[in-house]
VOVO-646962 format. One line per field, with one value per residue (C-alpha): residue in one letter; x, y, z. Coordinates in pm, whole numbers, plus 32768, in hexadecimal, padded with zeros to 4 digits. Layout:
# VOVO-646962
aa [A/...] $
east [X/...] $
north [Y/...] $
up [Z/...] $
END
This chain:
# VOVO-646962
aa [X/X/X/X/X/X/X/X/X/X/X/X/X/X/X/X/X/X/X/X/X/X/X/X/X/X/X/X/X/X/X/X/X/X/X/X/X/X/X/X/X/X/X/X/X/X/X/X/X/X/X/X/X/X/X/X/X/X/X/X/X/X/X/X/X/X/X/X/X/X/X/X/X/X/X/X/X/X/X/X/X/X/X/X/X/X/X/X/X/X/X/X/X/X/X/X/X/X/X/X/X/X/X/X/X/X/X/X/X/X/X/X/X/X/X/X/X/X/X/X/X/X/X/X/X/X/X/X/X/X/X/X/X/X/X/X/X/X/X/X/X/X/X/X/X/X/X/X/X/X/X/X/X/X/X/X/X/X/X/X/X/X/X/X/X/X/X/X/X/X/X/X/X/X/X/X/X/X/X/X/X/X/X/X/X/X/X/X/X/X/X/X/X/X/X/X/X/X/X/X/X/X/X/X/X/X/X/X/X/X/X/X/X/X/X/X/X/X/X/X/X/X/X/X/X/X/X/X/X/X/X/X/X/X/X/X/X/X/X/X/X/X/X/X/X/X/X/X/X/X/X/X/X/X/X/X/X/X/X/X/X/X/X/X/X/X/X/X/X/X/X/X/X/X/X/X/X/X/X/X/X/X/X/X/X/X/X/X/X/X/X/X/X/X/X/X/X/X/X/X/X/X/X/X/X/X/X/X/X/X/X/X/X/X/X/X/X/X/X/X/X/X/X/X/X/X/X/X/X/X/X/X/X/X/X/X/X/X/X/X/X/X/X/X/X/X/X/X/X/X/X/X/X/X/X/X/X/X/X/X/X/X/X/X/X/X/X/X/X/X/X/X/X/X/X/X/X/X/X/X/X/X/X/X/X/X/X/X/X/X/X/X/X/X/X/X/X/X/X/X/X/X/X/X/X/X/X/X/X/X] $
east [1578/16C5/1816/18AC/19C9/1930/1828/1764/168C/1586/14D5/14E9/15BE/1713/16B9/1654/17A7/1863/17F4/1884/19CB/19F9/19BF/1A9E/1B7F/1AFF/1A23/19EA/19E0/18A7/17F7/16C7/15FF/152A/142A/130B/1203/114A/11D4/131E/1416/1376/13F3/130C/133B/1215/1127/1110/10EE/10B1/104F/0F74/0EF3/0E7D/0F8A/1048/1005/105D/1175/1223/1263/1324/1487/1496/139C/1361/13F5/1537/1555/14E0/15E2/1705/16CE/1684/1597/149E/13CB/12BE/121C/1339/13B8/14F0/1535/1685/17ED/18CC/1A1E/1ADC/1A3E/19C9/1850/1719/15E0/14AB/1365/12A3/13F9/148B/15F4/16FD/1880/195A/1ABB/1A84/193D/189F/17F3/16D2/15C8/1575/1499/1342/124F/11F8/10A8/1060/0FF1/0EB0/0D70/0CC0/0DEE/0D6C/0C0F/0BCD/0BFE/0D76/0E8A/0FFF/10A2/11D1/1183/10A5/0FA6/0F7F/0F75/0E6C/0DB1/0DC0/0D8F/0C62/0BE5/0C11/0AD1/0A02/0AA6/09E7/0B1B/0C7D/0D66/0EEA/0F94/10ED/11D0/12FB/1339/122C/1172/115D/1137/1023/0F4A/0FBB/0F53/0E1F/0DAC/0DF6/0CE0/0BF7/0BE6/0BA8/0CF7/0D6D/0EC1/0F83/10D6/1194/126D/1254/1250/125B/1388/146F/154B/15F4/15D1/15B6/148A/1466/1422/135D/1270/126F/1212/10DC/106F/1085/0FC4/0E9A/0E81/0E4A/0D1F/0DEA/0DAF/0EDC/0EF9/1043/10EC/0FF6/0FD3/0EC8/0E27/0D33/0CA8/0B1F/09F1/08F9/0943/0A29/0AFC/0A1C/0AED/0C28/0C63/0D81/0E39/0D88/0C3D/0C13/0B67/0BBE/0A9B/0B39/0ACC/0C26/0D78/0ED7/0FD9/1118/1226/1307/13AE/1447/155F/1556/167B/160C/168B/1811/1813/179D/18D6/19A1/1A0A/1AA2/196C/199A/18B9/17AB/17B5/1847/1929/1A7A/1B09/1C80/1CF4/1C73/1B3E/1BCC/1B30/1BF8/1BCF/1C9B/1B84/1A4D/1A36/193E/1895/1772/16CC/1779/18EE/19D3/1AE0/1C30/1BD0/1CFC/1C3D/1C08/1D26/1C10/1B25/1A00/18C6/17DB/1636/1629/160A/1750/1805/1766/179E/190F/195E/1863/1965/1ABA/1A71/19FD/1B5B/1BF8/1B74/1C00/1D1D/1D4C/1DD7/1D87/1D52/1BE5/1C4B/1AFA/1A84/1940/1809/16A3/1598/1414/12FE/11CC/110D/11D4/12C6/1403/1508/1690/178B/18E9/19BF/195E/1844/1821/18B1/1924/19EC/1946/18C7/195B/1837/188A/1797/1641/14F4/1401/14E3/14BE/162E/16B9/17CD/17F9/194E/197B/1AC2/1B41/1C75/1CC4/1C8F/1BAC/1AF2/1998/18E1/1754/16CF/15DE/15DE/173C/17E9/1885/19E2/19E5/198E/1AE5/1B9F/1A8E/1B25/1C54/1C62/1BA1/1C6E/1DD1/1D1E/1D8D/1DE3/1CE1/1DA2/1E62/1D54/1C0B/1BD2/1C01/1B16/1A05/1A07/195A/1A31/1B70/1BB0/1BCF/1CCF/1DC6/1DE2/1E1D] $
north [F6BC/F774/F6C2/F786/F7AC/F73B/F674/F61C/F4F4/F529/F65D/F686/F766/F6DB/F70D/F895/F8AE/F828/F928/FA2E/F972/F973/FADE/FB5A/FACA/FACA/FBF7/FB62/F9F8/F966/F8B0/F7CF/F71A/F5EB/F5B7/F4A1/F59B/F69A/F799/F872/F7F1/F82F/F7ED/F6BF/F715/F7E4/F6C8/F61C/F777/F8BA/F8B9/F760/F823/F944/FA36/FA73/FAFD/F9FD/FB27/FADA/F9B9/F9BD/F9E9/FAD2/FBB0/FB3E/FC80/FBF3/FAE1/FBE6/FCD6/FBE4/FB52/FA0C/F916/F846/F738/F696/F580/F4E4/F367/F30C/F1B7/F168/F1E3/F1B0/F1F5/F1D5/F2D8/F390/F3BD/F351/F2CE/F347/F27D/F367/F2A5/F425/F439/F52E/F521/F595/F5F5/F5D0/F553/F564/F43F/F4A1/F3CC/F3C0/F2B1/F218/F209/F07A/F004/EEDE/EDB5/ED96/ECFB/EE26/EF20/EFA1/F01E/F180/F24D/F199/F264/F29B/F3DD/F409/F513/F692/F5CD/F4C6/F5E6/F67F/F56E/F526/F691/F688/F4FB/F58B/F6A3/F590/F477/F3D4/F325/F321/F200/F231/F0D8/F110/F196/F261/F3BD/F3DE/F32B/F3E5/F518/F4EF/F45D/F589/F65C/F5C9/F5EE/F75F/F77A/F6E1/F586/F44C/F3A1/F229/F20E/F082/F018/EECF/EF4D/EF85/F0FC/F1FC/F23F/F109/F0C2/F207/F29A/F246/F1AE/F2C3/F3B7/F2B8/F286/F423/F447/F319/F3FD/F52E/F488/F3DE/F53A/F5D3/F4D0/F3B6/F266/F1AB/F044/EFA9/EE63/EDDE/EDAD/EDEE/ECCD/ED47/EE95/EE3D/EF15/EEE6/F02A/F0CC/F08B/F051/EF8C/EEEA/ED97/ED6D/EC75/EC31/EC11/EDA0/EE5D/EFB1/F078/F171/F252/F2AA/F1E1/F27A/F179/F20F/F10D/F167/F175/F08C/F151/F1C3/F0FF/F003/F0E1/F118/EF82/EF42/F05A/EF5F/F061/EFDD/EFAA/EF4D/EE0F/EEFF/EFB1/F0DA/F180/F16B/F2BB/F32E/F44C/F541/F4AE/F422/F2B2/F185/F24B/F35D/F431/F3D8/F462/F41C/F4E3/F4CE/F380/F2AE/F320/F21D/F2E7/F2AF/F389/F408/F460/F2D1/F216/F181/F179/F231/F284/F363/F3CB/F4FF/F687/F6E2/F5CB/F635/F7B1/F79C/F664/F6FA/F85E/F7A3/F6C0/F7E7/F88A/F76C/F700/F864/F817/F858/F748/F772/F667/F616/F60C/F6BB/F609/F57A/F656/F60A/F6CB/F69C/F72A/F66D/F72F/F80A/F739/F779/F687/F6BE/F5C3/F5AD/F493/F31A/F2A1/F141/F01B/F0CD/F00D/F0D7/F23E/F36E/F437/F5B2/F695/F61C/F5BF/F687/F7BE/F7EC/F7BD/F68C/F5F4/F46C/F42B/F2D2/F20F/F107/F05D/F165/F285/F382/F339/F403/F509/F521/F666/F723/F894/F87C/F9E9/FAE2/FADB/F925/F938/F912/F848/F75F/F73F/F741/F61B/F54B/F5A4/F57D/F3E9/F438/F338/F316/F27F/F398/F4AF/F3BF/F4B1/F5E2/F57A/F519/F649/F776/F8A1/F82C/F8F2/F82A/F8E6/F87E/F735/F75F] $
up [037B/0357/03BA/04FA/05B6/0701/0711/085E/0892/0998/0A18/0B78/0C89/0C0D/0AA8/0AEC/0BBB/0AA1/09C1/0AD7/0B10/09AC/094F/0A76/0970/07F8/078A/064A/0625/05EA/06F5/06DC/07D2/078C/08AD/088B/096F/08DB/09F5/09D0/0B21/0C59/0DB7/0E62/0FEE/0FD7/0F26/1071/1155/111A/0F85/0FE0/10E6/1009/10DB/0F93/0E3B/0CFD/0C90/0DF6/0D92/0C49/0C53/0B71/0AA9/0948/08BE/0965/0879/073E/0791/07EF/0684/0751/0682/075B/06A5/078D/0773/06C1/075A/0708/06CC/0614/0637/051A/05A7/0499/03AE/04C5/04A8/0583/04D1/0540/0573/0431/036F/036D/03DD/0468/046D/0572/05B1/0733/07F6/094B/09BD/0AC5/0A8A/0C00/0C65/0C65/0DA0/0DF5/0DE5/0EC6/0E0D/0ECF/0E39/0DE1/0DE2/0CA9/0D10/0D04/0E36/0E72/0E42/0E3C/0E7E/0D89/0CAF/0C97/0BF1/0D03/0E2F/0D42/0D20/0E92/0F03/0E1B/0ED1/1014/1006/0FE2/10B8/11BF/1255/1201/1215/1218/1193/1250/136C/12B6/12A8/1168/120E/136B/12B2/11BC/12F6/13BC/129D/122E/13B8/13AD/1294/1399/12B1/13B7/1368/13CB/1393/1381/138D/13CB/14B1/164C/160C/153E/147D/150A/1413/143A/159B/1726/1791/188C/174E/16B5/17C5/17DD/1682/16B3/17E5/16F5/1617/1724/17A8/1674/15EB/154F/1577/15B1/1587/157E/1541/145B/12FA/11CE/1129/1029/0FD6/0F98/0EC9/0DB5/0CDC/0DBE/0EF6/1027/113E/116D/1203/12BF/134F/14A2/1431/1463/1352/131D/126E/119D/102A/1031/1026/1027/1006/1058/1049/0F78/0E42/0CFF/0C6A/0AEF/0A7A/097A/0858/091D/0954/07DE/077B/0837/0930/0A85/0BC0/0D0E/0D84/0DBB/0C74/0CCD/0BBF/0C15/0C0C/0C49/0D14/0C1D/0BD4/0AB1/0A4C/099E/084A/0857/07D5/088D/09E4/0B08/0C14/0D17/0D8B/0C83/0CC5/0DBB/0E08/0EDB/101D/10A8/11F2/1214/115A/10AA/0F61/0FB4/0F12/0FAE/0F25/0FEC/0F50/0FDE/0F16/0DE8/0DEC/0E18/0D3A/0C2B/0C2B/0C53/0B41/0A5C/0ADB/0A75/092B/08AF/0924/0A92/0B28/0C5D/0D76/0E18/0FA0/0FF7/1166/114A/11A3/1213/12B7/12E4/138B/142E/14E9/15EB/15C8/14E0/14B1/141D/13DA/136B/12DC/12FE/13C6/135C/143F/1578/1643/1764/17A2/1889/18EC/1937/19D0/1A28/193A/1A42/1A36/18C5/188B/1851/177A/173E/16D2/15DA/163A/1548/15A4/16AE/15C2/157D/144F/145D/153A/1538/1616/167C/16FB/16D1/16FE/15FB/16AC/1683/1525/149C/1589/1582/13FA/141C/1533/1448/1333/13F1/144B/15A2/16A8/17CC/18DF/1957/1923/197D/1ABD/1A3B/1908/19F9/1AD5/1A46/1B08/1A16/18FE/1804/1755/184C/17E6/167F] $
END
């Protein structure tokens, strides 16, 4: 492998955005990504919905075509794992013993999905949905399923069920939560989105956990913790994910006490060099006040260009708010800013209307948004609130009622 002037490690959304970012700025110097899949970067929203689902062609999905890459004189080796940094010298060592140097790098390596370390986890017919190859493999499981079980209640979770029911596969889905989706919003939409789900086939059973995962040659059933079996061909587990960091930790870069890559204000790790982007990156969120790390697309596509930007020499500050949406079933969600550890919740608008807004307080300011159906003209106030961490206590009222315009309090 040739030495290059930027290298990337890790193929996914932030890596292809890099590339972008960086030829806004450099027309010539060499790039190369090393990704460990076989695939060029490709967006994963659509592995749990429409391109599961069969709604989407394979060339939807890619971020970019491969001529792209050809004619951007971008290199992309696949199926190459990297496993050591060597700061000093500036090279990463490949698991084929190959090696690359660097005058910059990217570090994307995303994460891994978690398997549940049930007896019989490893059987055929039990999945995890992380990668094109897994929703292939699923996609593929699913024409022949007899019945479908769902190990867990988060947005992955909620969607693949939803999806797998719209391809008219018998689907059980299992959480340890009350509802769906509780760790991030009301139990009002939670116990919407289990009524979305009953009406629509699924199975719902809630606050209980999987023991064992039972078959002779392939998955058949699925003790769980009550004594209930769950008969099931096909298991989804979706709880999850283990970030990729092992090779940033054995470079001796700084982590947070979750193994997050600690990343300055422009995306910049504790080697002046290496930068970080995507589901690995903890950076200091100006929206919050605090370090933040966030596994959503939105996170990724923005990080993945300003730390391109920036490794050609930008400079530039990542103050992008944090953005997630998701679709299951009719149902399609937004949300801005923090959502984690509300001190309580303003609910605008009402659930049954198809317009409602749940507003996050922490410490009597606004520190998230999650909506649904929300309107054109409250797009970017919504934003800008969040981003301004404004106080509650004087505007609580006119936050609540759905007649104020919303740009009137910024």
């Amino acid at each position: 492998m040739d030495d290059v002037k930027y290298l990337i490690v890790g193929g996914g959304l932030a890596a292809a955005r890099a590339c972008e970012g960086i030829r806004e700025l450099d027309a010539s110097g060499s790039i190369a990504i090393v990704t460990a899949e076989p695939h060029l970067p490709y967006h994963r929203p659509p592995l749990s919905k429409a391109y599961l689902r069969g709604e989407r062609a394979l060339s939807k999905v890619f971020v970019q075509a491969e001529s792209y890459y050809r004619d951007s004189n971008i290199a992309v080796y696949t199926d190459a794992v990297a496993t050591r940094i060597t700061r000093r010298s500036r090279r990463v060592t490949l698991a084929d013993g190959q090696s690359i140097g660097y005058e910059e790098m990217l570090l994307a390596t995303g994460g891994r999905a978690w398997r549940l370390p049930l007896s019989g986890a490893d059987l055929p017919g039990v999945f995890t949905l992380r990668t094109l190859d897994d929703c292939d493999a699923i996609r593929q499981a699913a024409r022949a399923a007899k019945q479908v079980l769902v190990i867990g209640g988060s947005f992955i979770g909620c969607e693949v069920a939803a999806s797998l029911s719209q391809m008219d596969v018998p689907v059980t889905v299992c959480f340890l939560e009350d509802y769906p989706l509780q760790a991030v919003v009301p139990e009002e939409l939670g116990r919407h989105v289990q009524t979305l789900l009953e009406d629509r086939g699924v199975t719902v059973i809630a606050d209980t956990r999987p023991e064992r995962i039972e078959g002779t040659e392939r998955a058949e059933q699925v003790q769980l913790e009550n004594d209930q079996i769950v008969e099931a061909d096909l298991i989804v587990m979706g709880v999850g994910i283990r970030l990729n960091t092992q090779i940033a930790r054995e470079a001796e870069l700084d982590l947070t006490d979750r193994s997050g890559v600690v990343v300055d204000e422009h995306l910049r790790t504790s080697d002046p060099h290496i930068y970080a982007a995507g589901d690995i990156a903890a950076w200091p969120d100006p929206a919050s006040g605090e370090r933040t790390r966030v596994e959503h697309w939105d996170v990724a596509y923005n990080q993945g260009y300003c730390a391109g930007r920036n490794m050609a020499g930008a400079g530039e500050s990542y103050d992008t708010l944090p953005y997630f949406f998701s679709d299951i079933l009719e149902l399609s969600f937004e949300a801005w800013g923090n959502l984690s550890r509300p001190d309580r919740v303003i609910t605008r608008g009402a659930l049954q209307d198809g317009a409602v807004t749940y507003w996050y307080v922490r410490a009597d300011r606004l520190a998230g948004a999650l909506a649904i159906g929300l309107p054109d003209a409250e797009r970017e106030p919504t934003q800008a609130l969040i981003s301004a961490r404004t106080q509650v206590q004087t505007i609580e009222t006119a936050l609540a009622d759905a007649s104020t315009d919303l740009a009137t309090l910024l």
